[in-house]
C-alpha positions as a Markdown table, in Angstrom:
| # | Residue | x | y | z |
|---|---|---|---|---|
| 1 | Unk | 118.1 | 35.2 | 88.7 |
| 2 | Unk | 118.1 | 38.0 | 86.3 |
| 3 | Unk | 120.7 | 36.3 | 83.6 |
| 4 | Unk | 118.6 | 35.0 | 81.3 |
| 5 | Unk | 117.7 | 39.5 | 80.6 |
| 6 | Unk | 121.0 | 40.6 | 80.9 |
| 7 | Unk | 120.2 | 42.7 | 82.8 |
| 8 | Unk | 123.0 | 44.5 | 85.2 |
| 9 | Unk | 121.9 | 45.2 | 89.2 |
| 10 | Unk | 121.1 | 49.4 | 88.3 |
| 11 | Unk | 118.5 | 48.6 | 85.8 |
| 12 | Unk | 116.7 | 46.0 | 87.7 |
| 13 | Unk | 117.3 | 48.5 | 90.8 |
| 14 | Unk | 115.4 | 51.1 | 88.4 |
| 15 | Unk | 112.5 | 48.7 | 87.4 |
| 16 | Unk | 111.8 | 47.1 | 91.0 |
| 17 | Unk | 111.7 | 50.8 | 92.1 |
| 18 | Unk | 109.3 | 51.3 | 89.6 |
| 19 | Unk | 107.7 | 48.2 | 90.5 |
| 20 | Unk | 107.7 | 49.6 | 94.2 |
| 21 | Unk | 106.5 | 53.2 | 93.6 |
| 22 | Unk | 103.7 | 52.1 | 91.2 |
| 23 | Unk | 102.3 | 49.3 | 93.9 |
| 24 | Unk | 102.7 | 52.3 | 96.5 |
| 25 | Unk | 100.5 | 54.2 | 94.3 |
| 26 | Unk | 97.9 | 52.1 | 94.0 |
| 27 | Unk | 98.1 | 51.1 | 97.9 |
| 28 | Unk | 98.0 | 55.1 | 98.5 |
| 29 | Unk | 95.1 | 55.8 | 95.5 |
| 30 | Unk | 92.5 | 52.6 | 97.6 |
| 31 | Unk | 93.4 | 54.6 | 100.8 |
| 32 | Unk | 92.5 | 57.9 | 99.6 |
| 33 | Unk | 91.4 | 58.3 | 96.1 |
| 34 | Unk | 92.6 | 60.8 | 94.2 |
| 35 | Unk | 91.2 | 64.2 | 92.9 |
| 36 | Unk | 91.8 | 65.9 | 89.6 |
| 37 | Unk | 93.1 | 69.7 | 89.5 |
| 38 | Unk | 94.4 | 71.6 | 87.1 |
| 39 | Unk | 98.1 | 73.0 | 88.0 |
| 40 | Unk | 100.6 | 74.6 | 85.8 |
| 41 | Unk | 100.2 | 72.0 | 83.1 |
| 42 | Unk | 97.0 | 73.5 | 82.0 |
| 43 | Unk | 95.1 | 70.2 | 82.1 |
| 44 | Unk | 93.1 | 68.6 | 84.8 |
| 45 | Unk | 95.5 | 65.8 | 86.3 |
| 46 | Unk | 95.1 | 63.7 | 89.5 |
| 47 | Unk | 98.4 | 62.2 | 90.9 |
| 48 | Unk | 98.6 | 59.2 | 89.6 |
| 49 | Unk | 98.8 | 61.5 | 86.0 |
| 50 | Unk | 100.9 | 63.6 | 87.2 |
| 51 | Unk | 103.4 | 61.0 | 87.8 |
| 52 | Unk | 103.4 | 59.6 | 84.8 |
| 53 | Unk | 104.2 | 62.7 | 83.1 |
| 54 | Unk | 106.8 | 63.3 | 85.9 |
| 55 | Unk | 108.2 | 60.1 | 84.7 |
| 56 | Unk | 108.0 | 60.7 | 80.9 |
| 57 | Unk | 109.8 | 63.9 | 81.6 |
| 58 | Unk | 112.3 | 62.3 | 83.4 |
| 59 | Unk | 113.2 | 60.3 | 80.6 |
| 60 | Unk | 113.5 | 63.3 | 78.5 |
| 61 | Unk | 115.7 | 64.9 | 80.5 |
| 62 | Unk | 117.8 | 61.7 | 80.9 |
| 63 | Unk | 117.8 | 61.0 | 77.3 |
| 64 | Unk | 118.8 | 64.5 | 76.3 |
| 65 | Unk | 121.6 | 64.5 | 79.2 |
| 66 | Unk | 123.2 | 61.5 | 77.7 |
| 67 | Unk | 122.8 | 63.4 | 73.7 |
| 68 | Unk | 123.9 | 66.6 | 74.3 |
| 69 | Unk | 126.6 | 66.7 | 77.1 |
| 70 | Unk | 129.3 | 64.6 | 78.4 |
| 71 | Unk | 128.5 | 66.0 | 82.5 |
| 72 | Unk | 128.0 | 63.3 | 85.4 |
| 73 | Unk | 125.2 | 61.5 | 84.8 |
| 74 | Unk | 124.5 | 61.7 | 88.9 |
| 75 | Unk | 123.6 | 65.5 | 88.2 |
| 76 | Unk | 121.2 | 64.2 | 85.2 |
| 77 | Unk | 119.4 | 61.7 | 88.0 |
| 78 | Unk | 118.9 | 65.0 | 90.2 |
| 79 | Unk | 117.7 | 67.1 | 87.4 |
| 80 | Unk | 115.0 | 63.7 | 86.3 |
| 81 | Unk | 114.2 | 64.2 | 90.6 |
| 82 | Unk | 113.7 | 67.6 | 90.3 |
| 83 | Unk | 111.2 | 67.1 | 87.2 |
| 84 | Unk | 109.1 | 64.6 | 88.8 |
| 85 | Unk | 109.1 | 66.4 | 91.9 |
| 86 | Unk | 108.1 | 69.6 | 90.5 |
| 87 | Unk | 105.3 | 67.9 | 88.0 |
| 88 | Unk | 104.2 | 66.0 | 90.8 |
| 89 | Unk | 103.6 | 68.9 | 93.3 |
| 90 | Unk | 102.9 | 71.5 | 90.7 |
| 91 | Unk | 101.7 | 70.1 | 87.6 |
């Protein structure tokens, strides 16, 4: 089904679990809209912002994993976690 991108099964695992989470976001933002606050970002944010900057930082983290050391990438995916989870509770 996915040939014709070349895509291998983890990356279009990543993107339908972005696909997933995003839909879940929007389900969970018509339930109960969300609220800006200001956490330890310093600007006002409301979840949905906050994971997109968890997500960015993710990124970062993954993409400076792979550049600047040869560890397990599995310990890169829990460091990205840790990011979001932190920017999304915190931020």
């Amino acid at each position: 089904m996915l040939e014709w991108m070349v895509w291998t099964p983890p990356t279009a695992l990543v993107f339908a679990g972005l696909a997933l989470l995003l839909g879940a976001m929007a389900v969970w933002a018509k339930l109960s809209p969300p609220v800006a606050r200001r956490g330890f970002l310093r600007i006002e944010t409301d979840r949905g912002d906050r994971l997109y900057i968890g997500l960015i930082g993710a990124a970062v983290v993954l993409a400076g994993w792979i550049a600047l050391t040869d560890l397990s990438m599995w310990l890169a995916l829990a460091c990205a976690l840790l990011v979001v989870l932190v920017i999304g509770r915190w931020g």
